[in-house]
Each structure stands twice: as structure tokens, then as C-alpha cells.
C-alpha positions as CSV (number, residue, x, y, z in Angstrom):
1,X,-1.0,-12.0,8.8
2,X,1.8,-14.5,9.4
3,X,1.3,-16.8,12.1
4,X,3.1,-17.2,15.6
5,X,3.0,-20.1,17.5
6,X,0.9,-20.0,20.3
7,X,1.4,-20.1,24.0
8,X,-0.4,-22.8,25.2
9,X,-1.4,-23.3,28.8
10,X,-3.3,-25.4,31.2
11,X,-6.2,-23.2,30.7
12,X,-6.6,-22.9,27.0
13,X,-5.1,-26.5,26.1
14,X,-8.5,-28.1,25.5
15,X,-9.6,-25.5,23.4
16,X,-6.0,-24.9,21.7
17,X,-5.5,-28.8,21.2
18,X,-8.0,-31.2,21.9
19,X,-10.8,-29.2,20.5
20,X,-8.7,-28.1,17.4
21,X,-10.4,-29.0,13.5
22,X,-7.1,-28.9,12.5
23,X,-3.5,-30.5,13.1
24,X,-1.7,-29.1,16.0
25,X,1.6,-29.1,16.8
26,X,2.6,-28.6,20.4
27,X,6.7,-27.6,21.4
28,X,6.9,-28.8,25.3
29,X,10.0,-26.7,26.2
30,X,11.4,-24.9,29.6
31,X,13.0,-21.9,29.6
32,X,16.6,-23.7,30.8
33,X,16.5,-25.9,28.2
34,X,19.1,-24.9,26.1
35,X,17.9,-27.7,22.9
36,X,14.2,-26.1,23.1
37,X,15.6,-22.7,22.3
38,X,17.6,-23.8,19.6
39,X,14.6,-25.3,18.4
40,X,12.4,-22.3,18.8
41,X,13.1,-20.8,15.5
42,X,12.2,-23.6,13.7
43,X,8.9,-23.7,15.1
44,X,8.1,-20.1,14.7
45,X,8.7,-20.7,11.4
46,X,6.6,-23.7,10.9
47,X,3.9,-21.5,12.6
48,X,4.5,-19.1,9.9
49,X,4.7,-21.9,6.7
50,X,1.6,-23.8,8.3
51,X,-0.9,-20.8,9.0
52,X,-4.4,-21.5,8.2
53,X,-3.7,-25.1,8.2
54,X,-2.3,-26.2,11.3
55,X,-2.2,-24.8,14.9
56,X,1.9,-24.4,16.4
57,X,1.9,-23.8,19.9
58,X,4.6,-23.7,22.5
59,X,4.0,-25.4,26.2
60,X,6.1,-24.7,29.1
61,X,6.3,-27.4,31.0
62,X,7.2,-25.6,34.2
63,X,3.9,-24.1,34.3
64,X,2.0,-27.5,32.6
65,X,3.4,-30.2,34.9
66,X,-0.2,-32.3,35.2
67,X,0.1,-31.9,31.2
68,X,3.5,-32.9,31.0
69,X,2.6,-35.9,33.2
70,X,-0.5,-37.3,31.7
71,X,1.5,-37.3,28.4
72,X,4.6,-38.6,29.7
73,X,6.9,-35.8,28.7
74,X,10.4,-37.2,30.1
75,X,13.0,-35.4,27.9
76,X,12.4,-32.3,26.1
77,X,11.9,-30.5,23.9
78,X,9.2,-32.9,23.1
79,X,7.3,-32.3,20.0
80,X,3.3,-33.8,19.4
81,X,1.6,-33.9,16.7
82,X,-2.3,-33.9,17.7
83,X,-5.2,-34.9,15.1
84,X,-8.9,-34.6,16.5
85,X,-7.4,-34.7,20.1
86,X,-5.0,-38.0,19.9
87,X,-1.1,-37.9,19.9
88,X,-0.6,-39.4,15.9
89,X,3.2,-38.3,16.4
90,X,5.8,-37.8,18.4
91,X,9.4,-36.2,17.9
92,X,12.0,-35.9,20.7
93,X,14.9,-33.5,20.7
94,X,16.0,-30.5,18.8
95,X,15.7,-32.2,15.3
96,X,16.0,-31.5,11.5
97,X,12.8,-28.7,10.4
98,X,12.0,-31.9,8.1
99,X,11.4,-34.1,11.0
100,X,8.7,-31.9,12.1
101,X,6.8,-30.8,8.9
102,X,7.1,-34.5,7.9
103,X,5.0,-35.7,10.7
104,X,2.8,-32.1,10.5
105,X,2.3,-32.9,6.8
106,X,1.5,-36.5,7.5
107,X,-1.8,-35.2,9.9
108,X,-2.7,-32.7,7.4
């Protein structure tokens, strides 16, 4: 089955992220933002490229602002790379598909 990026919330993010034994990479988006949904393809399709080896989930920070806050999410979309629970990369702003599997891939 081809993967999907998740929707990840304040109830599942422990689980989803912190908890993860593999590389997770977390969207924070809104639903106003007009850059998050341009870049929402691209992660759907780094979901689908990275199933079975890393986790891809989406975070809206309209319903995760104490998430948002405790990682200090001021522009989005905001794009983490998490590795056993720690932030080991960061990418701000709709970018390049490269920019994301290169710091997915680095994690891996």
C-alpha cells in the first residue's frame, strides 16, 4: 500500500513522533496558508517514496498551538525532521522536494 502522510495531532504526537523507531517528518501547515498547500503535494509524495522507512505527517497548527509553541514554529510551513524524538532538521518555507528528502535522507 502506498503511504499517506499522517495527520498528526496533540493526542497522537508522542506516539506519532517522539516515540517513532524511525525518521519522521512533520509538515506544520494551516489551512490559510497558501505556501503549505503548495507544498502539500510534495509531501504526500515523500510519504509515498519514504513508506516503510520514514513516518510523513501533516500538523495543523491551528489545532496544535502548545505544539507549535514549545517548538517555536514562527513562519510556516515549517518542516522537522525528528530522529529518536529530537529536531536533527529544520526547513522553512515551501522549498525544492530536494530540500526535504535531503535532510529525510540524512536521518535515515
Amino acid at each position: 500500500m502506498a503511504g499517506k502522510a499522517i495527520e498528526i495531532t496533540p493526542s497522537n504526537f508522542d506516539d506519532v513522533v517522539l516515540k517513532a523507531d524511525v525518521p519522521v517528518l512533520v509538515d506544520f501547515w494551516a489551512e490559510w496558508c497558501m505556501p503549505c498547500k503548495a507544498i502539500g503535494p510534495t509531501v504526500e509524495q515523500i510519504a509515498d517514496e519514504y513508506d516503510g522507512r520514514a513516518v510523513v505527517g501533516k500538523m495543523n497548527i491551528d489545532t496544535a498551538r502548545e505544539i507549535a509553541l514549545k517548538y517555536d514554529i514562527r513562519a510556516i510551513p515549517t518542516l522537522f525532521v525528528f530522529k529518536n524524538g529530537e529536531v536533527v532538521d529544520k526547513v522553512v518555507g515551501a522549498v525544492a522536494k530536494s530540500n526535504l528528502t535531503k535532510a529525510l535522507d540524512a536521518a535515515l
